[in-house]
Each structure stands twice: as C-alpha cells, then as structure tokens.
N, C-alpha and C positions, 0 to 999 in steps of 0.2 A: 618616656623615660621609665627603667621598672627599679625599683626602690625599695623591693622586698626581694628576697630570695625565695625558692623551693625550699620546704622542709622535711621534704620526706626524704631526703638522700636518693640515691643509686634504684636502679628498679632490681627488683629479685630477677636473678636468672630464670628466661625463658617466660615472663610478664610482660604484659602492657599496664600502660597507666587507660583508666577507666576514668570517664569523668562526667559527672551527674548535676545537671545545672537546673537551678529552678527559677524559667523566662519571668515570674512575677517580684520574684525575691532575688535578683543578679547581684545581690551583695554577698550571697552565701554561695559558694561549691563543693560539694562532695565529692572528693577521689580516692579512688582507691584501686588496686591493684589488682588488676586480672584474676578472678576465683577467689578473692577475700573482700569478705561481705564489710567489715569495716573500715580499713583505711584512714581519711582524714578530713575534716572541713577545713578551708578558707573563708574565711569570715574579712570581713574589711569594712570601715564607716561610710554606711551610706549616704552619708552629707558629701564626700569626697565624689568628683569623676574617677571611675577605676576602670580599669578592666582585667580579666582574673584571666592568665594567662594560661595555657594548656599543661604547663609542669608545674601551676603553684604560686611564680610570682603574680606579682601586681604591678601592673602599668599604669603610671596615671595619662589622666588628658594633654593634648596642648596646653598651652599657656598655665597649665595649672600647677607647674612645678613649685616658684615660686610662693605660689598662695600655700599649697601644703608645709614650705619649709617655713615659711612667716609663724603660721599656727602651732609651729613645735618648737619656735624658739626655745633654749633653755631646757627643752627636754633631753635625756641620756639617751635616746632611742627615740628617734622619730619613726624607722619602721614598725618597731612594734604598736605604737598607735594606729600605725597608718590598716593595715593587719594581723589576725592572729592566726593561727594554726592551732586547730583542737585534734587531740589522737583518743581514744578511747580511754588509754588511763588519766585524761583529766574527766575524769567521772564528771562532777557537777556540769563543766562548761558541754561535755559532748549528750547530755542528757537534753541539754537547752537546744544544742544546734542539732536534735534529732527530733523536739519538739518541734522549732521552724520550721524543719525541711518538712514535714508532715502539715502541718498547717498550710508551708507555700503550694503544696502539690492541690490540696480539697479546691472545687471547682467555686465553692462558694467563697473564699477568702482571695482567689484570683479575680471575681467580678465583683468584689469589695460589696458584698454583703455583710461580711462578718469582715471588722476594722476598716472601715469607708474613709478612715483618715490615714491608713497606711502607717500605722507605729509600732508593727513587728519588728523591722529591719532593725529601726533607732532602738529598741526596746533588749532585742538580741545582742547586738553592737555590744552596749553598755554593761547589760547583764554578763556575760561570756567574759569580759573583760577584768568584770571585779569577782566571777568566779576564780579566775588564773589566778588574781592576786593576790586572793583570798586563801588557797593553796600554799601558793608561795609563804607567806604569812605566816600560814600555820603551821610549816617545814621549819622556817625561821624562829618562830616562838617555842616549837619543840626543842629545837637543837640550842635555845640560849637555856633553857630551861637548867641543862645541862650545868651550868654557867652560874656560881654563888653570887658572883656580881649582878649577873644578869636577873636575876629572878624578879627584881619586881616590873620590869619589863617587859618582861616575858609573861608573866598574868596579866598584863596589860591588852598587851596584841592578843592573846588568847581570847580575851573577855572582848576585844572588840571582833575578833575571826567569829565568836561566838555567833554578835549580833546581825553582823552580816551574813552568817548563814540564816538566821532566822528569815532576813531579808530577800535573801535570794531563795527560801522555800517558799516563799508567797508568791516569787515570779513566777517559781518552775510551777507551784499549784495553778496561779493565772492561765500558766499558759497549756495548760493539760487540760483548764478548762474551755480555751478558747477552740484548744482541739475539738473537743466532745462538742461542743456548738458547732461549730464547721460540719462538722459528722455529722451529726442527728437531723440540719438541717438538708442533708447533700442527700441525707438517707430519706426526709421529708418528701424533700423535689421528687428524690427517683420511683418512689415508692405512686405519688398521686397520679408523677406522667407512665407509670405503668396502667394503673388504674383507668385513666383517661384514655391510652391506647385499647384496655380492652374495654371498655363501655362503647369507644370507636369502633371496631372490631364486632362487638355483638348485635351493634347497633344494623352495620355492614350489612352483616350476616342475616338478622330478621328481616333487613328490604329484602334483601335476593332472596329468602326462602319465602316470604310475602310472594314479592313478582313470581315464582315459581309456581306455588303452591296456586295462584288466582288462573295461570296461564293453563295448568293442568286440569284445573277442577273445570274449565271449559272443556280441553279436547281429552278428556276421558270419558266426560260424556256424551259426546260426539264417537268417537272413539268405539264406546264401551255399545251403541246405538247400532254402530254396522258392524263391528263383531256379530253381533245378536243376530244382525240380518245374516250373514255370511255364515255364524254357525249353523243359523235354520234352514237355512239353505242347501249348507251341504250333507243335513240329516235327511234333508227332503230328497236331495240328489243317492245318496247311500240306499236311503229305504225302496227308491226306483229300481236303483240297478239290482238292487237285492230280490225284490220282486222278479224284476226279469230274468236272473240269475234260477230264481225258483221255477217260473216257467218255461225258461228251456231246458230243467233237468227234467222237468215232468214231461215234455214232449217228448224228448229222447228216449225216455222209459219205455213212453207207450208205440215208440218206433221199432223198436227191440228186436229182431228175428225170434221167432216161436208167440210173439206174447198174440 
C-alpha cells in the first residue's frame, strides 16, 4: 500500500529522474533530475518496513498497514511522519541528510566500525524532522510577531526555535564529526594496505633479483671462463692467418719476373 506521495512534481522537460540509494542506510534516497546535482532526499522512519519507491513515494510492508495507522492515531498527517521530503532550501534539514548520505557511503560505517549499533538512521529520522518544524516555527513566530496580540507568543516560539537550533548544532557538529572519523579511519586502512602492498611488492622484487643475481654470478663465471678461451683463441687463429698472409706476400715478391 503506498501512503505517501512524490514531491517533486512533474519531471522538467526532456529529464530523467536519477535515483541514488545508499544499500546500508535504505531509509534515506537521494533523487534528482537528470544534470542537476541537487534534487531531493526521501527520508522515512526506520523502525517502519518501507520501501522507497522509484518516483518518491513510500510503500509500506504486508500486514503493516494497520500497525502504522495504530501509531498515528490522532495525528493530523500520518504521512508526514511516515516520510519527509528535504529540497535544498530547507538548509538545516538538507545539511543533515547530506551529512548521512556521506557517512552511509564511507566503507568503514558500512562494516559498522564507526556506529556498531546502527543509530545514524533513528538519529537522522528524528533530527530532519524537528529541523522542518523548527522552520516552520520560525516562519510562524515571524509572521505572529507582526501581530500586537500575538507578541508574547511569538517571543516565546522564538526563544524556544532558538534552543532548538542550539540543539540541532550539536547534531549537525556530531555528525560532521562522525564524518571526519569515518574518513580518517578509511584514509588509515588505505593508506597501511598501500604500504603493506608495497613492502609486498619490494619484498617480490628482492627474491627475484636475489634468485637472479645468485643464478648469474654462477654462469658469468662460467660464461666469462670460455669467452676468455674462445677470445684467445681466435687472437691465436688471427695472428696465424696473419702470419701466413705475410708469408705468401713475401713468396710472391721473390717469384716476381725480373727479381
């Protein structure tokens, strides 16, 4: 059953939808449109079965229909819990769901070295959520601001949009820094198994020029043994012919007509 809509409207003429899925984090997908680098996340609770469907919507599991509408009794929008949709002008929330998607990709938070309990998903989920609303809020507290009746209400939400941005600077720091650990450690691994390839490598390289070096300093000397013979040899065969070369000019001389 799908229970959320696509939010990105209509595709631009002459586009495809583009769609960027990260296999360890399947609660978050990135889409965006053919030759534009930004686009849009789907985001969705990953306590729920989903699945994130190629235009946007969300599908939930069998039998899970019921259990999702139980949990949103009384709420004004059970889609909007179920998932959100981030575009690039919600700044805070698309700052977080670009931190995730960067952390799902590193090879060390996919083999749960860095978060071995899996609490980016829940942690994103929630954060993302009270960014939007946080927004909203402060759209809302602007606009009553307006409003002589409204004014001490309106410093109210404000003073609380306040703390919760405080709140959610310490996610987005968290998680900027869970990046920089994923990295440094991805950069750690690659950097040693380069290293260990080439100690491998030199290692290689000193047998065979060992075996080489032992095989040749044998037959050069061998080698080097009957050259010696074969050049004296044929200095010995040179200075012969040379000789006899000399001795038949000098017969011929003395064969001469008149001499």
């Amino acid at each position: 059953m799908v229970i959320s809509s696509p939010a990105a409207g209509p595709a631009p003429e002459g586009r495809s939808r583009v769609r960027d899925d990260f296999p360890a984090m399947p609660s978050v997908v990135h889409f965006r449109w053919h030759g534009d680098q930004h686009g849009w996340f789907v985001v969705v609770d990953p306590d729920t079965r989903h699945r994130i469907l190629d235009d946007g919507s969300v599908q939930t599991g069998p039998g899970l229909v019921s259990t999702v509408v139980a949990a949103f009794v009384g709420s004004a929008d059970r889609r909007a819990r179920l998932s959100r949709t981030v575009h690039p002008h919600d700044e805070r929330a698309w700052r977080l769901c670009d931190l995730a998607a960067q952390i799902a990709i590193c090879p060390t938070w996919n083999d749960g070295t860095v978060d071995v309990n899996r609490q980016l998903p829940a942690i994103l989920w929630s954060a993302v959520g009270r960014a939007l609303a946080v927004e909203q809020r402060r759209a809302d507290g602007e606009q009553a601001l307006e409003h002589e009746s409204l004014r001490d209400a309106a410093h109210e939400t404000m003073t609380r949009v306040r703390d919760e941005e405080r709140s959610l600077d310490e996610v987005e720091r968290s998680l900027r820094e869970v990046l920089t650990a994923a990295t440094a450690i991805r950069q750690r691994r690659e950097d040693a198994a380069r290293a260990e390839a080439a100690e491998q490598a030199r290692s290689a390289e000193e047998l065979e020029l060992r075996r080489r070096l032992d095989i040749a300093a044998v037959d050069d000397t061998s080698e080097s043994d009957r050259q010696a013979d074969r050049t004296a040899g044929l200095a010995a065969e040179v200075t012969a012919v040379s000789t006899l070369l000399a001795d038949a000019d000098r017969m011929l001389r003395d064969i001469e007509p008149g001499r």
